[in-house]
Backbone as CSV, one residue per row, in Angstrom:
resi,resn,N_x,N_y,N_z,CA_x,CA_y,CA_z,C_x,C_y,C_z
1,UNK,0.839,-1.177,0.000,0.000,0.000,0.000,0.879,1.235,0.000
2,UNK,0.068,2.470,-0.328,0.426,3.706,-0.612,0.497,4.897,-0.033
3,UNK,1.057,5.036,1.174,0.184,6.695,1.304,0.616,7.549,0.206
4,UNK,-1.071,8.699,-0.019,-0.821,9.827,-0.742,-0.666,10.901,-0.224
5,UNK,0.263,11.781,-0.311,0.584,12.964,0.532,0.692,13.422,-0.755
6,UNK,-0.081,14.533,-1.657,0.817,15.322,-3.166,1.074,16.154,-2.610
7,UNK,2.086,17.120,-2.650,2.894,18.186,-2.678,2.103,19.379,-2.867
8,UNK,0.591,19.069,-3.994,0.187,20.206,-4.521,-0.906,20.689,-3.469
9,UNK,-0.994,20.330,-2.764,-2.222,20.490,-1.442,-1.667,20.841,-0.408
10,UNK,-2.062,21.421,0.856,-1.673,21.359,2.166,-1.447,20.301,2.745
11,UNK,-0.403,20.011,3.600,-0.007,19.135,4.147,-1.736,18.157,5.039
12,UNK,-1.369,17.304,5.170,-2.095,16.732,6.397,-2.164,17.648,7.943
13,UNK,-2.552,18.020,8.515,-3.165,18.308,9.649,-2.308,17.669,10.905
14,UNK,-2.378,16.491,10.938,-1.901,15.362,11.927,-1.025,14.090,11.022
15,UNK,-1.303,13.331,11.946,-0.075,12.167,11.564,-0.837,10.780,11.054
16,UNK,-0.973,11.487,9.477,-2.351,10.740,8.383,-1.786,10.974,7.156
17,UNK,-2.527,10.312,6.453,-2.190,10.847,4.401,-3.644,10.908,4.036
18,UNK,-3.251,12.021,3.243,-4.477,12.213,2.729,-5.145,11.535,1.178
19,UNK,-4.720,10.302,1.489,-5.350,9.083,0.830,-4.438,7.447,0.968
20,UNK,-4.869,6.545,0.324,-4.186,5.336,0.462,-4.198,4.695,-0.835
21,UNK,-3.198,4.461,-1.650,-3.633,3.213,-2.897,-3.522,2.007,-2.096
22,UNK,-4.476,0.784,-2.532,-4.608,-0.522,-2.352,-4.584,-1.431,-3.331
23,UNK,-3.595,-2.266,-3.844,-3.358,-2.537,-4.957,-4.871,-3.593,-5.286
24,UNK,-4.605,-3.756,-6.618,-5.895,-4.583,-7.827,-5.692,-6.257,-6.601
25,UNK,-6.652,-6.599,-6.448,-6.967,-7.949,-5.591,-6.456,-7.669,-3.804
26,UNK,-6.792,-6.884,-3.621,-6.557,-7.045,-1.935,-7.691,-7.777,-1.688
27,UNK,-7.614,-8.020,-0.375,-8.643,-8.583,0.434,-8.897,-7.334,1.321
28,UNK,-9.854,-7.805,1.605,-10.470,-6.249,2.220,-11.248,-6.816,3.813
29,UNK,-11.293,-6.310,4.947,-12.043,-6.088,6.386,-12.541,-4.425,6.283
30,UNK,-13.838,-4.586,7.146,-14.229,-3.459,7.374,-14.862,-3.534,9.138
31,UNK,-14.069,-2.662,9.901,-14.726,-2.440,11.222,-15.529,-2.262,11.897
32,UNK,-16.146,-2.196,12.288,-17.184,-1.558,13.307,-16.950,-0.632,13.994
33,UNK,-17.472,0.061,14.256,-16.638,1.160,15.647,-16.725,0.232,16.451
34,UNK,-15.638,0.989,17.091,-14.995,0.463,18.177,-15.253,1.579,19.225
35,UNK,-15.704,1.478,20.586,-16.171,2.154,22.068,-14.913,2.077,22.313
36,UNK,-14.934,2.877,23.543,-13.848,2.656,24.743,-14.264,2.229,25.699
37,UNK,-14.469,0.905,25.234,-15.145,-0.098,26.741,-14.624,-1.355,26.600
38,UNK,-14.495,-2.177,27.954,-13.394,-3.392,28.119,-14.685,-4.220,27.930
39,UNK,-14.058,-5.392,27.883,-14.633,-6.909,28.234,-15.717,-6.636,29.529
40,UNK,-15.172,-5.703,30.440,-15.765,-5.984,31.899,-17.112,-4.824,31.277
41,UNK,-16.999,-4.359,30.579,-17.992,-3.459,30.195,-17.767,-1.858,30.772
42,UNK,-16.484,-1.905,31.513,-16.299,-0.448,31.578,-15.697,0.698,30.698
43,UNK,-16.042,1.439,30.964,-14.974,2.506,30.098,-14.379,3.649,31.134
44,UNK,-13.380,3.803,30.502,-12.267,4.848,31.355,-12.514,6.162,31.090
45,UNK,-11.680,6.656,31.888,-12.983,8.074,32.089,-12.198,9.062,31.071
46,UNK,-10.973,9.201,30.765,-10.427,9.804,29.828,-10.219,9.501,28.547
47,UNK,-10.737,10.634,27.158,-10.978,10.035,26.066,-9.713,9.425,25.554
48,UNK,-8.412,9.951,25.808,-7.140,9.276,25.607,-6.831,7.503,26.049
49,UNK,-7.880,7.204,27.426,-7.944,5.830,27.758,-8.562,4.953,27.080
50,UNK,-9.611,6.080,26.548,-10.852,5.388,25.639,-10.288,5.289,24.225
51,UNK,-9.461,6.227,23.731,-9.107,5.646,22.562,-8.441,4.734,22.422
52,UNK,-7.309,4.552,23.614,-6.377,3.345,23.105,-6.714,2.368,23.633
53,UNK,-8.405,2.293,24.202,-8.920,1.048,23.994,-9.647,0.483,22.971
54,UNK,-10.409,1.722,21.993,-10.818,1.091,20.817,-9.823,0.669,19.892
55,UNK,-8.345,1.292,19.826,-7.360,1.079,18.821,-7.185,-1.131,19.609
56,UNK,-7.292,-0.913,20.782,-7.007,-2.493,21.532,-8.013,-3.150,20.578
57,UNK,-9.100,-2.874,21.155,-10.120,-3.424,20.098,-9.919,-3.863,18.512
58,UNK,-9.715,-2.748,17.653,-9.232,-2.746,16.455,-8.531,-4.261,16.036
59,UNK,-7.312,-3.780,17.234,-6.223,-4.745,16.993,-6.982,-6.350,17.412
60,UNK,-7.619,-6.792,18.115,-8.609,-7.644,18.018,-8.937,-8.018,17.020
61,UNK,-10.171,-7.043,16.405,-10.650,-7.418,14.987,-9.844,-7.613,14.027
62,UNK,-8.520,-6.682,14.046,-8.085,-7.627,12.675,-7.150,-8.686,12.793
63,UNK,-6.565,-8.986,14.075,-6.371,-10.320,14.397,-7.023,-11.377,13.696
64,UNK,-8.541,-11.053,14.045,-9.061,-12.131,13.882,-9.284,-12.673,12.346
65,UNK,-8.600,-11.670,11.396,-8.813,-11.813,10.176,-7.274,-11.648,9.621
66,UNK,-6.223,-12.441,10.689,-5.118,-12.252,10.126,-4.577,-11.311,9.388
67,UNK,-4.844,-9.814,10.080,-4.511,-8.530,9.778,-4.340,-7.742,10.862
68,UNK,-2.969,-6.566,10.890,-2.994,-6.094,11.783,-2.550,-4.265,11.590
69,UNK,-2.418,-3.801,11.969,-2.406,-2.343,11.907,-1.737,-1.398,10.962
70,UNK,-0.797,-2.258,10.348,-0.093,-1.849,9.461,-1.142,-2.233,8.247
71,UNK,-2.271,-2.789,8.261,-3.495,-3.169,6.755,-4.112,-1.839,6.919
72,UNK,-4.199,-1.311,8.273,-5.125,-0.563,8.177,-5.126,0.846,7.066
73,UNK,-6.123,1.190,5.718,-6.322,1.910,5.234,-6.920,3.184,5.529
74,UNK,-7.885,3.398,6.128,-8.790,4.190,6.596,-9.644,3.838,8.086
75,UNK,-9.037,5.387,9.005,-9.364,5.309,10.125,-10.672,6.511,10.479
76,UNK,-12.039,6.191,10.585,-12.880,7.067,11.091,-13.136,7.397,12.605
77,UNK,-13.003,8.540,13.339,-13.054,8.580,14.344,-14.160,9.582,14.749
78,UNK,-14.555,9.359,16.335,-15.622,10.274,16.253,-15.372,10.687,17.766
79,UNK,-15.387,11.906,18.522,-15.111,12.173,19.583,-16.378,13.062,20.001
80,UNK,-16.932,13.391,21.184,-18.078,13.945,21.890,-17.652,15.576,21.957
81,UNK,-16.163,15.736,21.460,-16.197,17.544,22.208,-14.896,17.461,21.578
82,UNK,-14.583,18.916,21.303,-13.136,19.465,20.642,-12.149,19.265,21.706
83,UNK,-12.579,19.139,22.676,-11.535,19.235,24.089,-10.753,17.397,24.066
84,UNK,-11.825,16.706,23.455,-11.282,15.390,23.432,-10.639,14.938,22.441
85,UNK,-9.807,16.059,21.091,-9.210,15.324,20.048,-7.728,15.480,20.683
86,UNK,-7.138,15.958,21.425,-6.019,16.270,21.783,-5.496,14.390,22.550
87,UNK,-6.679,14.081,23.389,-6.396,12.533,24.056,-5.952,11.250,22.705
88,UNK,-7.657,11.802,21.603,-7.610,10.875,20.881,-6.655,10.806,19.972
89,UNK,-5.507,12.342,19.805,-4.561,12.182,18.754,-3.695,11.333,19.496
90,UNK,-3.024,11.685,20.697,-2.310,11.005,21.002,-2.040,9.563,20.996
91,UNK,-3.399,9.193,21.821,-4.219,7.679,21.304,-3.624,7.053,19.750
92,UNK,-3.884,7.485,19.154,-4.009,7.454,17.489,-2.426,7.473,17.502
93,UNK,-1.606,8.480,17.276,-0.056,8.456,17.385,0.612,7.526,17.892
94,UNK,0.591,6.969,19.446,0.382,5.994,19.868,0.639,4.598,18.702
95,UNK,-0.753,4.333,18.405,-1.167,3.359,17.548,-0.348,2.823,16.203
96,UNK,-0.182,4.289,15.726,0.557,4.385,14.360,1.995,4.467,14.398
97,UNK,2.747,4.334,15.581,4.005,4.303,15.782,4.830,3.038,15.059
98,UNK,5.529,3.942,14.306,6.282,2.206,13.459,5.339,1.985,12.257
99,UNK,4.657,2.847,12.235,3.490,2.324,10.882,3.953,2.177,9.567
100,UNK,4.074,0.774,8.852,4.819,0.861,7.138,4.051,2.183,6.096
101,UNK,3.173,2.242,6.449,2.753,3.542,5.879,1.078,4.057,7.210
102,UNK,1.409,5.544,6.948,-0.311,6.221,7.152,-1.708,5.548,6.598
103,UNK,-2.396,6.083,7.551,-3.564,5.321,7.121,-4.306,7.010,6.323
104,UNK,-5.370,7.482,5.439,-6.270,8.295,5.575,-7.217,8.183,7.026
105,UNK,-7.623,9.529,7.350,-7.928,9.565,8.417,-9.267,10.480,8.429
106,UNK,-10.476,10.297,8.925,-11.089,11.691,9.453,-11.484,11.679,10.890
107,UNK,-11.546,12.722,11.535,-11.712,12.463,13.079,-13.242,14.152,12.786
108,UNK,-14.633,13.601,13.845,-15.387,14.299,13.500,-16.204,14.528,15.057
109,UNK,-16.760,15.350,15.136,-17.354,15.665,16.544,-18.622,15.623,16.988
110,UNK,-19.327,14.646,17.233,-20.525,14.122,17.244,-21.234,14.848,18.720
111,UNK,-22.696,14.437,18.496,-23.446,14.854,19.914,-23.043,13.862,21.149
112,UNK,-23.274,12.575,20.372,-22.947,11.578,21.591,-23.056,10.043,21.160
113,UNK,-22.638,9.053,22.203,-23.394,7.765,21.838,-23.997,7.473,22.695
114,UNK,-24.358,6.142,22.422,-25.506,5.384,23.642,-25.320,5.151,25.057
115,UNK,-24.309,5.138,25.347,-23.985,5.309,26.376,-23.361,6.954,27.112
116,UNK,-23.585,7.790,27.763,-23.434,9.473,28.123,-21.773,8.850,28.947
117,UNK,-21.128,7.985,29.052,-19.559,8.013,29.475,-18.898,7.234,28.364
118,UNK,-19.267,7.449,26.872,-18.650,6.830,25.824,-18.171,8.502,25.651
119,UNK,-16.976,8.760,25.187,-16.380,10.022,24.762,-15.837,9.783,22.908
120,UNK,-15.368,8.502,23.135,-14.696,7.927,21.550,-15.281,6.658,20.609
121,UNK,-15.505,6.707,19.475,-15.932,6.017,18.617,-14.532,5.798,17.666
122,UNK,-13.940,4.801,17.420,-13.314,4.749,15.680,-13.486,3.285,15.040
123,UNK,-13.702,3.388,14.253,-13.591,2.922,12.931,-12.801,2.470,12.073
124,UNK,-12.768,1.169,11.491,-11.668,0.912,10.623,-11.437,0.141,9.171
125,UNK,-10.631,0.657,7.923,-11.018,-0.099,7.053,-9.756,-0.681,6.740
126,UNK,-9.661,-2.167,6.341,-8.102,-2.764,6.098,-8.066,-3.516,5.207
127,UNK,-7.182,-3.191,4.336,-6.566,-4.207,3.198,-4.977,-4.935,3.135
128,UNK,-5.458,-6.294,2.598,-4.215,-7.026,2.508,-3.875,-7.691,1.179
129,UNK,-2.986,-7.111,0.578,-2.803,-7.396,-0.889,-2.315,-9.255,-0.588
């Protein structure tokens, strides 16, 4: 895979490309969001805890499809308040450390989820040539 960064645009924002080639026959997973909530059903009270438990998660799901973070193409994220992208970048940075390439990324600021102590939602799409 590819990140696209062109030259002729503004840089990326954060630590993303602003696209991905996936070559002709990948195999493809697509995520679910992922909460920031454990097995035990809790979630941690900071969105930074909460993200790098959905990225835990993530890494779960594509385990289970013999894929792991470096497939990942496209990451959607969704946070409850502007005050919480600062946890979830880190979260995210975190994640992508060592990454063979960037994933595309959007991170967006929602009212809420179903639960009022969910702060983070993400999302994930992965290919494996």
């Amino acid at each position: 895979m590819k990140s696209l960064i062109p030259s002729s645009i503004r840089p990326p924002f954060a630590n993303y490309a602003h696209g991905v080639e996936v070559p002709a026959g990948a195999r493809w997973v697509v995520c679910s969001g992922q909460l920031g909530v454990g097995a035990d059903d809790m979630a941690p009270e900071t969105a930074e805890a909460q993200a790098a438990l959905c990225f835990a998660n993530l890494d779960a799901v594509l385990a289970e499809a013999g894929m792991g973070r470096s497939d990942v193409v496209r990451i959607n994220a969704y946070v409850t308040d502007r005050s919480h992208m600062t946890g979830y970048m880190a979260a995210r940075d975190a994640w992508l450390a060592g990454a063979a390439h960037l994933p595309a990324s959007t991170l967006m600021i929602v009212s809420g989820f179903t639960r009022p102590e969910f702060l983070v939602e993400i999302e994930a799409l992965a290919a494996q040539a």
